[in-house]
C-alpha positions as CSV (number, residue, x, y, z in Angstrom):
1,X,102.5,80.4,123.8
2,X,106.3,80.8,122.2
3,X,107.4,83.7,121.7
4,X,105.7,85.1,118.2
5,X,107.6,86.6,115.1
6,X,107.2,90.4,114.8
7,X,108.6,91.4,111.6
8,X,111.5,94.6,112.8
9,X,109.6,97.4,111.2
10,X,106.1,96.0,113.6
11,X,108.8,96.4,116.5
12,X,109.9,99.2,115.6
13,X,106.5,101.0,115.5
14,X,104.9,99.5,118.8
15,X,108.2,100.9,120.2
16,X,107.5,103.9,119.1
17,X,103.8,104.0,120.8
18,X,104.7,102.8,123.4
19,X,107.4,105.8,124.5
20,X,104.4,108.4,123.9
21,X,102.8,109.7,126.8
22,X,99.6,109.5,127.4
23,X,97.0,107.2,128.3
24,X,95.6,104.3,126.6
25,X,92.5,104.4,124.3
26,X,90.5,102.3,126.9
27,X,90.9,105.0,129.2
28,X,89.6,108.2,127.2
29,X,86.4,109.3,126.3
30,X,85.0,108.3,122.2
31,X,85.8,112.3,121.5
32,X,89.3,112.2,122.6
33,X,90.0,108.4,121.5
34,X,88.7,110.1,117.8
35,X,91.2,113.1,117.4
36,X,94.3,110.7,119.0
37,X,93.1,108.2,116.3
38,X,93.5,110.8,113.9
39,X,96.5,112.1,114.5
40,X,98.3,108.4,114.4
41,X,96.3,108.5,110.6
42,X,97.9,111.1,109.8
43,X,101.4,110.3,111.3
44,X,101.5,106.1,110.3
45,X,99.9,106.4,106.8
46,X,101.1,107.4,103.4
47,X,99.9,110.3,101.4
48,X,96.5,110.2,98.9
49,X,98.3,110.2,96.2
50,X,97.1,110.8,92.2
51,X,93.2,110.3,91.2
52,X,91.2,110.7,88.3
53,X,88.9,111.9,90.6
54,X,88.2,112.2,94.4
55,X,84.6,113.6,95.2
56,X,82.4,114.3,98.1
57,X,78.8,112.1,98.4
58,X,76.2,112.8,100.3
59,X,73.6,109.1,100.6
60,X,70.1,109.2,101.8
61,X,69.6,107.0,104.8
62,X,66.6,106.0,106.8
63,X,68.1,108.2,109.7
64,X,69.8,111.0,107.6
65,X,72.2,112.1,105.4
66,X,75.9,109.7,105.3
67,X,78.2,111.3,103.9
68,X,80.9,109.2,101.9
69,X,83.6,109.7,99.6
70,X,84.2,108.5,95.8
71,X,87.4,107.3,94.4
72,X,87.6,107.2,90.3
73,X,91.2,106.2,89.1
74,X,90.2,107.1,85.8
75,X,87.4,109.1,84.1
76,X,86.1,105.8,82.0
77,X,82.4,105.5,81.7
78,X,81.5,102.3,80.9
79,X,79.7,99.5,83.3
80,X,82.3,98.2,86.1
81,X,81.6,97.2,89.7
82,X,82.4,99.5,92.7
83,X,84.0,98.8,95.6
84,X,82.1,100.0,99.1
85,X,84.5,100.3,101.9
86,X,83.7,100.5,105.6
87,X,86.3,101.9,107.9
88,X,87.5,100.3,110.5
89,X,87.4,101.6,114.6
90,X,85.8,99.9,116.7
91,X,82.3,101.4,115.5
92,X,83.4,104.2,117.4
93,X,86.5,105.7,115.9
94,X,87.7,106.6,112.4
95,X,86.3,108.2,109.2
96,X,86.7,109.3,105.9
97,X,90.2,110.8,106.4
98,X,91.6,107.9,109.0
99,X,91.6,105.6,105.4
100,X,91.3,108.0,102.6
101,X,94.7,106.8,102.0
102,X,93.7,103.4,101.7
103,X,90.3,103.9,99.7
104,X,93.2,106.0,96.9
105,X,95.8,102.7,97.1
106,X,92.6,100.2,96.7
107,X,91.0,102.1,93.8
108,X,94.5,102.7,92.1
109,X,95.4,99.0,92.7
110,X,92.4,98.1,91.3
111,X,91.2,100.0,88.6
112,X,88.2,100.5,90.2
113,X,85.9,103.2,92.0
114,X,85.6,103.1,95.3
115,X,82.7,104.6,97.9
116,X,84.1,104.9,101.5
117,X,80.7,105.1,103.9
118,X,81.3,107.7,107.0
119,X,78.2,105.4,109.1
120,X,77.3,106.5,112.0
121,X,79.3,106.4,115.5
122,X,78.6,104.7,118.8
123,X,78.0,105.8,121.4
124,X,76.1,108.4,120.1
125,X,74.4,106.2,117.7
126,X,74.8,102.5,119.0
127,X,74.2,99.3,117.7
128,X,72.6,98.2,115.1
129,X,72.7,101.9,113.2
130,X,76.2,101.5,111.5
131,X,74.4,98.4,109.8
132,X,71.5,100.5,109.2
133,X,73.9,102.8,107.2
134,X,76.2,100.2,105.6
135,X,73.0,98.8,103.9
136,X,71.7,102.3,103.4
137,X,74.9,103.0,101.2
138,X,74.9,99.4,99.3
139,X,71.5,99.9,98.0
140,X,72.1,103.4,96.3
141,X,75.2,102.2,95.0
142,X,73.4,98.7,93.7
143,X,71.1,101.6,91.6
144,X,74.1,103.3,89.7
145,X,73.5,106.9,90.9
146,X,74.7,109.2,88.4
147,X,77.2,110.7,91.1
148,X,79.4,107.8,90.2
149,X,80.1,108.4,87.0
150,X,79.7,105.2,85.1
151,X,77.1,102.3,85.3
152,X,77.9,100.0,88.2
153,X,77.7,97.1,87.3
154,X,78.6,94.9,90.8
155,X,79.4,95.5,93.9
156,X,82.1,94.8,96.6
157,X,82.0,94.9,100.1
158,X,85.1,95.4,102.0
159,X,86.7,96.8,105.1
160,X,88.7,96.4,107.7
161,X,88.1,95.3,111.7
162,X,84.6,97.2,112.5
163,X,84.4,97.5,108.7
164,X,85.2,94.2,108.2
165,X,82.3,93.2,110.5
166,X,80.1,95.3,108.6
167,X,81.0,94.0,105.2
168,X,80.4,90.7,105.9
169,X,76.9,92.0,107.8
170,X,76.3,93.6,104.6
171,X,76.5,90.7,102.1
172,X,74.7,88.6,104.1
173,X,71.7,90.7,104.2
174,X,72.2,91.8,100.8
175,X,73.6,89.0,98.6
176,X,70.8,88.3,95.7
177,X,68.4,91.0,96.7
178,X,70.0,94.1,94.6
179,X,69.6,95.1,91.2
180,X,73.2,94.1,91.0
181,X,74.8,91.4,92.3
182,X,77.5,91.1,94.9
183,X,80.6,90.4,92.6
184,X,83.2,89.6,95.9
185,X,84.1,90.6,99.4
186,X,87.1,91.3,101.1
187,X,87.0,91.2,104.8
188,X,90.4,92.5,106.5
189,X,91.1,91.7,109.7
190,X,87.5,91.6,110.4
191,X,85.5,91.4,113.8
192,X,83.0,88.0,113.4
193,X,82.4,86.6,116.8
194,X,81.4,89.5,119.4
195,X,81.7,86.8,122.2
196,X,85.0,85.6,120.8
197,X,87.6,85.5,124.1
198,X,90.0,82.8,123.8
199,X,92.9,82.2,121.4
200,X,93.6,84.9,119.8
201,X,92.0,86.9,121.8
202,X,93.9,85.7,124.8
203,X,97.7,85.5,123.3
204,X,97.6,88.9,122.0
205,X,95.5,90.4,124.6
206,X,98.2,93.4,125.0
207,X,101.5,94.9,123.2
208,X,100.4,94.4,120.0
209,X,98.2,98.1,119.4
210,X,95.1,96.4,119.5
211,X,94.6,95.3,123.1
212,X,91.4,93.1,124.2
213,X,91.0,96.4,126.9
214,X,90.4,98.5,123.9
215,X,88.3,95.7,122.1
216,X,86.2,95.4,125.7
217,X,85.6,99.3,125.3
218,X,84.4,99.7,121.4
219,X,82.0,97.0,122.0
220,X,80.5,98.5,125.3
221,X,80.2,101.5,123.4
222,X,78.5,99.6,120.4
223,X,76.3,97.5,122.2
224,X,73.4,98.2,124.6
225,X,73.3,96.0,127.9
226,X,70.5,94.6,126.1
227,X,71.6,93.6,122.9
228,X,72.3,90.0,121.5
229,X,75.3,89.8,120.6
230,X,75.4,86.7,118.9
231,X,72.8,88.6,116.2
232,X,74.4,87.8,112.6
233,X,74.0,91.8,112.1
234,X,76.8,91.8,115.4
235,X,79.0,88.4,114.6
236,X,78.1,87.8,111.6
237,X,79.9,84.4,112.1
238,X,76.4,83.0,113.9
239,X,74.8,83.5,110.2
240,X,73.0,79.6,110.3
241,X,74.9,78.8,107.2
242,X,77.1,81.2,104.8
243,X,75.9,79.0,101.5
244,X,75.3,81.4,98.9
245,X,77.8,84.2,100.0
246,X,79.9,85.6,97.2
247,X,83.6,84.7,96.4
248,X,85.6,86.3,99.3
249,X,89.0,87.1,100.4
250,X,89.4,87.2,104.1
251,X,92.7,88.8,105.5
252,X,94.1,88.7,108.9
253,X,97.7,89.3,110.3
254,X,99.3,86.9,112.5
255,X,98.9,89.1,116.3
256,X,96.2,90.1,116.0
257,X,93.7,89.6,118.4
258,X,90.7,89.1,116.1
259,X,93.3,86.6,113.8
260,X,91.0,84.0,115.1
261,X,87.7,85.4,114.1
262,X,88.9,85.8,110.7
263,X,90.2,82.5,110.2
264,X,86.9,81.0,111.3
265,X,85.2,82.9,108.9
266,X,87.2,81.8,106.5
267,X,86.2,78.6,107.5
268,X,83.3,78.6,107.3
269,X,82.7,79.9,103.8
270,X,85.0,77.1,102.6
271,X,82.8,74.5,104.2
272,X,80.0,76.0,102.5
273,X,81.1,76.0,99.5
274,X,82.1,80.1,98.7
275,X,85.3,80.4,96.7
276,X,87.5,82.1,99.5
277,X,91.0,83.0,99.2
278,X,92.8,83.7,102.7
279,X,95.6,85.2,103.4
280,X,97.7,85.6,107.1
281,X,100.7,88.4,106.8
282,X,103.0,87.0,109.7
283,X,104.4,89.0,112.4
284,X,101.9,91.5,110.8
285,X,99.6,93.8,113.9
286,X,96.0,94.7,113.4
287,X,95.4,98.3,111.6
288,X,98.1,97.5,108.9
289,X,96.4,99.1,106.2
290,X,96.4,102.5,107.6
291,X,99.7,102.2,108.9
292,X,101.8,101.8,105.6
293,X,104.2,104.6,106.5
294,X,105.3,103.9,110.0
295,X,105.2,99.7,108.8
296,X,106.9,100.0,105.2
297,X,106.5,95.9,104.6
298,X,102.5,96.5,105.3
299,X,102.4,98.0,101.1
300,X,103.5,94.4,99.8
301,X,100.7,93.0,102.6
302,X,98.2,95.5,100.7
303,X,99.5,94.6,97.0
304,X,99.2,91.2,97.5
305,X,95.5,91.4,99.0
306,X,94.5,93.2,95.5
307,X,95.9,90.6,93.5
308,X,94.3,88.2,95.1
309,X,90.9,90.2,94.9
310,X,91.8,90.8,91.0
311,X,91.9,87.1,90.9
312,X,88.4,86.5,92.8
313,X,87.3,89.2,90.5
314,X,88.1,87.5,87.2
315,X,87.7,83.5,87.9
């Protein structure tokens, strides 16, 4: 492989990581891989920002209470669809807080309110349970609970890496079985193919943040030794066909090592007929969207993903 373009402010934050001390993710236990994930969130990303309205939810699921979080960017009450977001981690990291940033910049982007899910983590709770929750959280949204504040009229799945997975998991067990329809979704970076090791995979294996090491340890943490991992709730990119999936926008960034995943997913909803818009940032790493303040050129990444889903929104 040549060597690949890394834009200077990518370069200049993998520098940066790599001078700390300390030793990788792949090496820690889920605990302390959680709090150093945190602290980078808080360090790499930009602040909340100015809502309407941010608000704590509480969603009844088969196994428990989820907690989530809404986003309103205004206090309009008329019918609009909602956007559920799924953090990303490695089904194992992250929360709320690691993309509350995000969920403000979508909904404020948007015009739209926006649910972030807090599923459950492996290993404590391992596979298939953040699906459980995911779908959990789609169906009380798809009834316009009054916690919302408005009618919801449609939904959209979205999230990025783990909650890229899990978006695509979710409108594919979901799509045309609501009482509202799945309007779009917007995979970012997402995780498709859990037996995915060449390409990609391969040529950005290491010095790019997200290192196949670290991919090798979420999903042994995720998955029993058991488990089929070719199971459309694990890759959803095994789904027998993808024909009736809604209009999607699938993002990746260019070393990445789940780029490839993406792509073919991508792919595959164009041969089946979805309206998909893709979209590659180049010499963009995996993670951009929480990382907008230590990669200043990841913003424009993020602006031009919403218009692109405000297009998908209103074809």
């Amino acid at each position: 492989m040549t060597t690949p373009f890394v834009r200077p402010d990518v370069q200049m934050l993998l520098g940066m990581l790599a001078s700390q001390p300390g030793p990788p993710m792949h090496e820690l236990d889920a605990a302390t891989a959680r709090d150093m994930y945190n602290a980078m969130a808080q360090m790499a990303d930009s602040p909340r920002g100015e809502l309407a309205e941010v608000k704590e939810l509480t969603i009844a699921g088969d196994a428990g209470a989820i907690p989530a979080r809404l986003y309103r960017p205004t206090d309009a009450t008329h019918p609009a669809p909602v956007l559920l977001f799924f953090h990303g981690g490695g089904w194992v990291i992250g929360n709320l807080d690691t993309h509350d940033s995000a969920c403000a910049a979508i909904a404020r982007g948007l015009g739209l309110s926006v649910v972030s899910v807090d599923y459950r983590l492996a290993p404590e709770h391992r596979f298939p349970a953040a699906v459980d929750d995911c779908l959990a959280a789609a169906r009380w949204l798809a009834t316009s609970p009054a916690e919302i504040g408005h009618p919801v009229s449609g939904l959209i799945p979205a999230g990025d890496s783990a909650g890229g997975n899990l978006a695509a998991i979710t409108s594919q067990q979901l799509a045309g079985q609501l009482p509202v329809s799945i309007v779009a979704q917007w995979l970012i970076y997402p995780g498709t193919d859990m037996q995915a090791s060449s390409g990609s995979m391969e040529d950005f294996a290491d010095g790019y943040l997200l290192t196949r090491e670290t991919m090798d340890w979420f999903m042994n943490h995720y998955f029993e030794g058991g488990d089929d991992r070719t199971d459309p709730r694990a890759s959803p990119l095994a789904a027998e066909s993808l024909k009736g999936q809604p209009p999607t926008l699938v993002f990746t960034c260019s070393l990445d090592p789940l780029r490839d995943q993406g792509r073919a997913y991508a792919a595959r909803l164009i041969e089946a007929g979805v309206p998909t818009i893709f979209r590659e940032a180049e010499g963009q790493i995996h993670g951009s969207l929480t990382l907008r303040a230590g990669i200043p050129s990841a913003q424009a990444d993020l602006d031009g993903n919403l218009a692109a889903l405000r297009l998908l929104l209103t074809a």
